[in-house]
C-alpha positions, 0 to 999 in steps of 0.5 A: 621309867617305861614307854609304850609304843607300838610293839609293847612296853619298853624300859627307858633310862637316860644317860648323862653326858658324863657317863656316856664313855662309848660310842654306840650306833643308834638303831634310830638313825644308824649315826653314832652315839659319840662318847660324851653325849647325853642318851637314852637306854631301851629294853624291852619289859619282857624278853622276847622269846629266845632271850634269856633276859630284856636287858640283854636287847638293850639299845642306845638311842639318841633322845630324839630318835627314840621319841620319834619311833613309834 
């Protein structure tokens, strides 16, 4: 699915709890991402300049903090 916040379109895809086998640092909050804790997946719809691809600025979000960010 995608999301609009202020600094454009995102693409958003959950992560089960299941699949969740690394740990990650949320941009959200700077706490980890345990593994086996259901998340989110953020990339930009497009490329920002410089990118070669969107889904090369992917990030991991906990649920709550990507729908707090604006």
């Amino acid at each position: 699915m995608t999301a609009q916040k202020a600094d454009g379109t995102w693409v958003v895809q959950g992560v089960t709890a299941s699949r969740a086998s690394k740990t990650y640092l949320c941009p959200g909050c700077n706490h980890e991402i345990a593994v086996g804790q259901a998340h989110v997946v953020v990339w930009p719809a497009e490329a920002s300049i410089g990118s070669a691809s969107p889904v090369d600025e992917r990030r991991h979000w906990h649920q709550a903090c990507w729908n707090r960010r604006r």
